[in-house]
C-alpha positions in Angstrom: 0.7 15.3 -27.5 1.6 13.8 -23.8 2.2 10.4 -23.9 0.0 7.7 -23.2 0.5 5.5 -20.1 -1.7 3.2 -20.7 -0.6 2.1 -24.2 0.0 -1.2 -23.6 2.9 -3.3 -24.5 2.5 -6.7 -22.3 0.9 -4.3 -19.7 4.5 -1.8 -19.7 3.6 1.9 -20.3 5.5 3.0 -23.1 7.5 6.3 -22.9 10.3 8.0 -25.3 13.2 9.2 -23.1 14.7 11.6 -24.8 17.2 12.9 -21.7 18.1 12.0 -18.8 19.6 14.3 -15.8 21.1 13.4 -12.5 20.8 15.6 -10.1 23.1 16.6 -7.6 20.7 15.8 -4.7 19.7 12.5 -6.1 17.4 11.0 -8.2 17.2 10.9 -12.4 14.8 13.4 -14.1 13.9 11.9 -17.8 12.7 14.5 -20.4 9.7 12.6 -22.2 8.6 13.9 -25.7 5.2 15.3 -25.4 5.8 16.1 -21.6 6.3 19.8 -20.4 7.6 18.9 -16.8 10.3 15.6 -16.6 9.3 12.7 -14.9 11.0 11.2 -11.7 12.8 8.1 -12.8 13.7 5.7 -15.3 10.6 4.5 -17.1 12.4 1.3 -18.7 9.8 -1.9 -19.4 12.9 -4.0 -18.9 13.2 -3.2 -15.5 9.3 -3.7 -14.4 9.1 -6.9 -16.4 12.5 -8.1 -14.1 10.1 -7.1 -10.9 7.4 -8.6 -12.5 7.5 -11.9 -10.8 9.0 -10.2 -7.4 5.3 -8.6 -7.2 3.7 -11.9 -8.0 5.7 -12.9 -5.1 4.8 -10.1 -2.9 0.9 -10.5 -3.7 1.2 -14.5 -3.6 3.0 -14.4 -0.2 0.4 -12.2 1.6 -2.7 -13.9 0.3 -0.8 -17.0 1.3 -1.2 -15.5 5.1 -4.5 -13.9 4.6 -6.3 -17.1 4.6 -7.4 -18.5 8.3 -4.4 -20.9 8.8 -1.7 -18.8 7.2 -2.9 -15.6 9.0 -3.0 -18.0 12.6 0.6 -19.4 12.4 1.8 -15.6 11.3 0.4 -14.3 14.3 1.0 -17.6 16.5 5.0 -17.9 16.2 7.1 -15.5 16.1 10.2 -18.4 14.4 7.6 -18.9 11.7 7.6 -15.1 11.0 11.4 -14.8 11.2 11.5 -17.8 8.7 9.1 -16.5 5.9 11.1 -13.0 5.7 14.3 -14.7 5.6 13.6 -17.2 2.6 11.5 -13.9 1.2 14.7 -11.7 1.9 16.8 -14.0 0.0 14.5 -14.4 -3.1 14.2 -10.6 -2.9 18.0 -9.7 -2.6 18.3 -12.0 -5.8 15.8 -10.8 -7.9 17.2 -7.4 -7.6 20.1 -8.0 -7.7 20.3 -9.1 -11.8 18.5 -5.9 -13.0 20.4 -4.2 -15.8 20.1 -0.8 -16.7 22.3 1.8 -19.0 22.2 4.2 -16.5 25.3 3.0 -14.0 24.3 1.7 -10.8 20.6 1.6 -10.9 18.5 0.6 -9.8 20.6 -0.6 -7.3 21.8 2.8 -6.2 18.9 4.4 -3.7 20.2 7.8 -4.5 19.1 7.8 -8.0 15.1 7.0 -7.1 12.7 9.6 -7.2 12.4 11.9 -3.6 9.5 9.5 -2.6 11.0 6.3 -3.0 14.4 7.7 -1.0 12.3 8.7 1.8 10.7 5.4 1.6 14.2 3.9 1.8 15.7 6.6 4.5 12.3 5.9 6.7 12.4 2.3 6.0 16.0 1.4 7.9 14.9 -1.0 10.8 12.8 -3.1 7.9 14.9 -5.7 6.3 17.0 -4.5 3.8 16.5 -6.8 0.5 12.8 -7.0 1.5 12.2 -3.2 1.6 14.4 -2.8 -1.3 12.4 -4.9 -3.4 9.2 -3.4 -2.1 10.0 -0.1 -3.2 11.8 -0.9 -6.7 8.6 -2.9 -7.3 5.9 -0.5 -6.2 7.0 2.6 -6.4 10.4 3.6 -8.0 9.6 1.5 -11.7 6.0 1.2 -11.5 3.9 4.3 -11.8 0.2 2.6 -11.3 1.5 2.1 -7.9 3.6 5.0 -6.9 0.5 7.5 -7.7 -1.7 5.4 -6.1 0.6 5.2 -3.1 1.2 9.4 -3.6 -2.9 9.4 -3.1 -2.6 7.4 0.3 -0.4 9.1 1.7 -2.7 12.6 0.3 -5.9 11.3 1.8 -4.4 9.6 5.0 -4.1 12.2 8.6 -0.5 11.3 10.1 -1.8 12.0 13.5 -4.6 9.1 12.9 -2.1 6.8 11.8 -0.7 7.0 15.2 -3.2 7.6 17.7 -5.7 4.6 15.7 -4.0 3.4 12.7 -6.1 0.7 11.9 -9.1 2.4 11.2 -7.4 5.0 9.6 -6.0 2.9 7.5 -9.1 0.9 6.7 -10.6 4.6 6.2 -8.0 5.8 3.7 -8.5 2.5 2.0 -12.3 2.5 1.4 -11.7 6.2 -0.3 -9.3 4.5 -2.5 -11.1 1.5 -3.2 -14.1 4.3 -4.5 -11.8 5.9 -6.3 -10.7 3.1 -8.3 -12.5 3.2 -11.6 -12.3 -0.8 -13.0 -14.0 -3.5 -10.7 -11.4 -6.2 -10.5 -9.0 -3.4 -8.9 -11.6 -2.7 -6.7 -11.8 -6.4 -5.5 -7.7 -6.1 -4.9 -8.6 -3.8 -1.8 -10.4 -6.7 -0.2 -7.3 -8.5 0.4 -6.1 -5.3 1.8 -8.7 -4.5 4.4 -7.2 -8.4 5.5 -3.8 -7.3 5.8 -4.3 -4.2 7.9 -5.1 -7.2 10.8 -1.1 -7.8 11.2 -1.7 -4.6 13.2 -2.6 -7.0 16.4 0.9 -8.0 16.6 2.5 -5.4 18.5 6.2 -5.9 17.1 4.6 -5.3 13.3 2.7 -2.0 15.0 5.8 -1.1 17.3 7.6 -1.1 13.3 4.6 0.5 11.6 4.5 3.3 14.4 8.5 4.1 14.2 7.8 3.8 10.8 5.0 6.3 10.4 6.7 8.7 12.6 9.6 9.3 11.2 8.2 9.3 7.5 8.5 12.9 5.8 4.6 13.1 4.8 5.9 15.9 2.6 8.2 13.8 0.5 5.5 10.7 0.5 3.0 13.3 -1.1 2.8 14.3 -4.8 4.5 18.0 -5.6 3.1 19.7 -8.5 5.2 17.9 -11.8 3.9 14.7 -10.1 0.7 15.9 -10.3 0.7 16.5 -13.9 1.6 12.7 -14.7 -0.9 11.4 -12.2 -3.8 13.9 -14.2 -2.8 11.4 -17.3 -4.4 8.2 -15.7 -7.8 6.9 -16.3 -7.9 3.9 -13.9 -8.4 5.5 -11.0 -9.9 8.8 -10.1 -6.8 11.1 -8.5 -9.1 14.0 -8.9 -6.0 16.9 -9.6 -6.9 19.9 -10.8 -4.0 21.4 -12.4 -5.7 25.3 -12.5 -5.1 25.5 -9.1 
C-alpha cells in the first residue's frame, strides 16, 4: 500500500524511510515502504516544522507589501527595499541555520537537495543568498505540497512567454493553477498571488526575474517520471498525471 501524504500529523505528511542513498551527483534518494520508485529528499517532520515559522514569515512579509501602502513604499524607495531584505536575510540565515538532521550536513548542504531545488539554487546566484536559501528549503526541498505544485508551474508555464510578456504569462499559468486547486481556501491563496506578480513594474525585480528565467534549466524545474508517481498520490489539487503513458 503507497503511503499516504496527507495523513496528518500537526499538518506533517508522514513517511517510513526505510533507506537512504546519496548519490554521487547529488541529492539523497529515500526508499519509502509501500513506494516502488524512491523519493527525492529527506521527508523528516522535524525539519518542515523548523521552516514552519520561516513560511509564516515569507507569507506575512508579502501580504505586508501587498496592501496599498506597503506595496507604494516597495516600489517608491529603493533603501526601503534594501532594508526589508536585509532584516529578512538575517532572520532567514538564522532560521536555517539551527536545523538538525541525521544525515550530515543537511539541509545545509545544497548538493544533497533534490535536482529541482539545485537548479533553483545554481539559477538563483544573483538573489540573496540566506533569503533564496530559505525560500527553497521552505518550498520546495522539505515540503512536497509546494514542490509539486511548483513542478506544475513550471509544466504549464511557456519559457518564451515568460520573457517576451511575463506578467501575463504568469497571471495565465496562475489562473490554471488556481482551477486546478481542489479546496477553496487554497484557491483564495492565489489572490494574493495575482498581487504579487505587480513587483514586475520595477525594472531591477524584472531585470532579476528575466536573468533568472533565462538561465533556469526548464528541464530540471519540471517533474521526470518517479516525480510523477508521488505527485499522482495527492488529492488537493488536480496534477492531472497519467502514469500509462
Amino acid at each position: 500500500m503507497p503511503p499516504n501524504l496527507y495523513q496528518q500529523e500537526n499538518s506533517i505528511p508522514l513517511m517510513k524511510i526505510l533507506d537512504i542513498q546519496e548519490p554521487a551527483e547529488g541529492g539523497l534518494l529515500s526508499t519509502i515502504e509501500g513506494m516502488d520508485v524512491p523519493y527525492k529528499g529527506f521527508p523528516q517532520p522535524h525539519i518542515v516544522y523548523a521552516l514552519g515559522n520561516l513560511k509564516k514569515s515569507i507569507k506575512n512579509l508579502l501580504l505586508l507589501h501587498l496592501n496599498f501602502k506597503g506595496l507604494f513604499l516597495f516600489f517608491l524607495f529603493k533603501k526601503y527595499r534594501k532594508r526589508t531584505l536585509e532584516l529578512f536575510g538575517d532572520y532567514c540565515e538564522n532560521a536555517t541555520h539551527y536545523l538538525t538532521t541525521t544525515i550530515p550536513e543537511y539541509p545545509q548542504n545544497p548538493k544533497k537537495w533534490c535536482k529541482f531545488a539545485r537548479e533553483l539554487w545554481r539559477a538563483g546566484r544573483i538573489l540573496n543568498k540566506d533569503i533564496w536559501k530559505a525560500v527553497i528549503l521552505a518550498l520546495v526541498e522539505t515540503d512536497n505540497a509546494y514542490r509539486f505544485r511548483l513542478f506544475d508551474f513550471f509544466k504549464l508555464s511557456n519559457k518564451e512567454n515568460l520573457l517576451s510578456n511575463p506578467k501575463a504569462e504568469l497571471v495565465r499559468v496562475f489562473k490554471e493553477m488556481q482551477n486546478r486547486e481542489v479546496n477553496a481556501p487554497m484557491k483564495k491563496k492565489y489572490d494574493a498571488i495575482f498581487k504579487l506578480v505587480n513587483i514586475l513594474y520595477i525594472p531591477s525585480i524584472k531585470r532579476i526575474f528575466l536573468e533568472f528565467i533565462t538561465d533556469l534549466n526548464f528541464d530540471l524545474a519540471r517533474p521526470d517520471k518517479d516525480d510523477e508517481v508521488w505527485m499522482s498520490l495527492g488529492k488537493s489539487y488536480d496534477f492531472r498525471i497519467n502514469l500509462d503513458n
